[in-house]
Backbone as a ProteinNet text record, in pm:
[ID]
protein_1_A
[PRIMARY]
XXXXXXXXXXXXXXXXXXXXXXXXXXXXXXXXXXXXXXXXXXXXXXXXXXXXXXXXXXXXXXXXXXXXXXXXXXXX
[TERTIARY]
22169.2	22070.7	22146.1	22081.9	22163.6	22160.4	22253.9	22220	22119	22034.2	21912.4	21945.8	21900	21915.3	21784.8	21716.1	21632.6	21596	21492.4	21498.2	21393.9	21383.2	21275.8	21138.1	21017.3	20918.1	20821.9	20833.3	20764.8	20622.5	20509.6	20388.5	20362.7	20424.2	20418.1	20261.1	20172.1	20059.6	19929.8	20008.2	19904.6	19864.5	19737.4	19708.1	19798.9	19812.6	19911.6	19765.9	19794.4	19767.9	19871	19811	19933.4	19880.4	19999	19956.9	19990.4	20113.1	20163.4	20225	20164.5	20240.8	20326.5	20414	20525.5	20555.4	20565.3	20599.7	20690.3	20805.6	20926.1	20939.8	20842.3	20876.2	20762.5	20891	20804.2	20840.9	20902.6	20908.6	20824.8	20754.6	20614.1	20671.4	20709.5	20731	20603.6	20592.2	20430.4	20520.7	20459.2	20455	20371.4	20422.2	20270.3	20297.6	20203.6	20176	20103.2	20144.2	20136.8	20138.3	20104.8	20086	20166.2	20109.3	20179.9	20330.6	20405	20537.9	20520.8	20599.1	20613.3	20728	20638.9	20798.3	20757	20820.9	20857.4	20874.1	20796.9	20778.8	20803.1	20893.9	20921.7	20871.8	20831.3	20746.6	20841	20886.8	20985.9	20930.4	20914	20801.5	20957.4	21044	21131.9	21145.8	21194.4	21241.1	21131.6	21134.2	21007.6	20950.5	20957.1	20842.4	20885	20775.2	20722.4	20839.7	20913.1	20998.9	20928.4	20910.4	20848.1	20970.9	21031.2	21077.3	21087.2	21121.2	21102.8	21207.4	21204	21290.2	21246	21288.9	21233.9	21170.6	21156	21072.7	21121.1	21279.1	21350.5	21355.7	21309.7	21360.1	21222.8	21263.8	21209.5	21117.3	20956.6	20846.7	20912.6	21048	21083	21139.2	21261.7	21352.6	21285.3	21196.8	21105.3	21045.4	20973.4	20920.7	21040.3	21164.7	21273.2	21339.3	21363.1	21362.7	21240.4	21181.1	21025.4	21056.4	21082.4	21110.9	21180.9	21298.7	21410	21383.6	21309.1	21295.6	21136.6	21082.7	20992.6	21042	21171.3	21244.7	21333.7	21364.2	21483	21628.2	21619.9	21765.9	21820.4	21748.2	21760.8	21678.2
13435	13330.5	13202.9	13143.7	13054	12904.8	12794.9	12707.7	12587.6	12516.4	12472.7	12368.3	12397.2	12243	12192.7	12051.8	11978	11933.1	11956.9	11825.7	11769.2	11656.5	11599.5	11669.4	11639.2	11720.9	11715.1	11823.4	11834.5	11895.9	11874.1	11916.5	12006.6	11970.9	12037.4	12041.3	11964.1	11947	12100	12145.2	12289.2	12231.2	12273.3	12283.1	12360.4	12301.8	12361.4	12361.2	12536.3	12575.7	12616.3	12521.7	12547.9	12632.2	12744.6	12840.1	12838.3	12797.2	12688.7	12584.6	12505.1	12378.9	12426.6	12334.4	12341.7	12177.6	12118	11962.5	11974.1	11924	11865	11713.3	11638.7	11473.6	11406.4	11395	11295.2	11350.1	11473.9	11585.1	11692	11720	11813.6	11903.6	12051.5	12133.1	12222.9	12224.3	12334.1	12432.2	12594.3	12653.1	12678.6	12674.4	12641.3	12733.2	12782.3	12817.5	12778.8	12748.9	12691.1	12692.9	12774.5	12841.9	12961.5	13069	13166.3	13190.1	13031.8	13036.6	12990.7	13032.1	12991.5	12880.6	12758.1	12626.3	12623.9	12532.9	12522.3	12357	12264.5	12127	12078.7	11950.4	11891.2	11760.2	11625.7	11540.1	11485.4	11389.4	11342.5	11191.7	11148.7	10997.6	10957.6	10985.3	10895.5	10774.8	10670.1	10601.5	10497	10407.8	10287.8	10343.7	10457.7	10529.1	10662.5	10756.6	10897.1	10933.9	11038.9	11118.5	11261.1	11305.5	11463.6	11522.9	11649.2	11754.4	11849.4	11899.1	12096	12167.4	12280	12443	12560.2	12641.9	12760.7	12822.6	12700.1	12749.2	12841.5	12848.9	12921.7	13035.9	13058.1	13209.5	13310.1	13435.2	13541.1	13515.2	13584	13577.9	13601.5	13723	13736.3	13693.8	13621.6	13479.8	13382.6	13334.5	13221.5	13247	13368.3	13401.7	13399.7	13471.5	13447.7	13360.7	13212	13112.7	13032.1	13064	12989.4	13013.5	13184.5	13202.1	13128.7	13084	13033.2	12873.9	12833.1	12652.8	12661.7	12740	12792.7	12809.5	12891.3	12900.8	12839.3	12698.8	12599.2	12627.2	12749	12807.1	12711.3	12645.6	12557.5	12442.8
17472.4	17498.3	17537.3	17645.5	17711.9	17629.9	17602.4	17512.1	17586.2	17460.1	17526.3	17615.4	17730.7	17834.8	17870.4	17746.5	17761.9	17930.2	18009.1	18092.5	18096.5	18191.9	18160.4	18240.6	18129.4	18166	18340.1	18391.9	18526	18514	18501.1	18456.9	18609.5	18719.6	18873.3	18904.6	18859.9	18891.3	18845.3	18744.8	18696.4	18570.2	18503	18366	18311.1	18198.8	18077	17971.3	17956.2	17815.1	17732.7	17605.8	17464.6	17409.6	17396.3	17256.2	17157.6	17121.4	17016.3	16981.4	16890.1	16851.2	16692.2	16735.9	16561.1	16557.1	16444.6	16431.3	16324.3	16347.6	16229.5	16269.4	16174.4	16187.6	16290.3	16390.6	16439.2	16592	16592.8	16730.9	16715.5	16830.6	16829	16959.7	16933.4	17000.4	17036.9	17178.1	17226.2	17316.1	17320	17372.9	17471.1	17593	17722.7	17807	17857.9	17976.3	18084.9	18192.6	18362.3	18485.3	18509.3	18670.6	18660.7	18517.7	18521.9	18462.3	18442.4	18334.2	18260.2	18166.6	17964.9	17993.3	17891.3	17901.6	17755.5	17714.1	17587.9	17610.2	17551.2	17603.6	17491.5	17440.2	17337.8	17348.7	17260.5	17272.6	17154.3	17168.2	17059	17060.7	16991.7	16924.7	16829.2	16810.4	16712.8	16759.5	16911	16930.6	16987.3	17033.9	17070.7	17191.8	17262.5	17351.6	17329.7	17373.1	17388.4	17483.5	17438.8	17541.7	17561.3	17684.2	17659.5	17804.2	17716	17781.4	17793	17838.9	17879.2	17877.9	17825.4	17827.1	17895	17893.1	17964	18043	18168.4	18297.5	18341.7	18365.9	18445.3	18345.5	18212.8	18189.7	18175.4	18139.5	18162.5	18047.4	18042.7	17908.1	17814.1	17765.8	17677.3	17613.3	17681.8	17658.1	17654	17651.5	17640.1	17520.7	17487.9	17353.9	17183.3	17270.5	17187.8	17145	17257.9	17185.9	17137.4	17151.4	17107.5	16928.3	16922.1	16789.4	16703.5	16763.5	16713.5	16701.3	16783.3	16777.9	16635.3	16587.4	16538.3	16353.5	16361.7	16243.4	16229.9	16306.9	16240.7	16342.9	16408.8	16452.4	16570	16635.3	16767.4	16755.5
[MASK]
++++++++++++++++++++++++++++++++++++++++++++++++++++++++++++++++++++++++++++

């Protein structure tokens, strides 16, 4: 599994449906789907504005589901 490279979030003009949210703090991780790909969108509120970014456009449903797992149980 490739290590996570945050970037910043591209919504590419599709609805995003979330299928899941996870929150540690004051970072809110969603699992979305968007014109057919799984991202993995992070929303981090710690600092004096809203940062939102993205993982896993580029990988496969399964690798996307697999780290989903892992940002899910603490591992990433």
């Amino acid at each position: 599994m490739p290590d996570l490279d945050w970037r910043p979030y591209d919504s590419r003009g599709t609805t995003s449906r979330v299928r899941e949210i996870v929150t540690r703090g004051k970072v809110e991780f969603e699992l979305c789907c968007e014109g057919g790909q799984d991202v993995i969108r992070r929303t981090d509120r710690t600092g004096k504005r809203e940062v939102v970014s993205e993982v896993g456009r580029s990988l496969t449903h399964r690798e996307t589901l697999e780290l989903w797992s892992q940002v899910v149980t603490g591992e990433r």
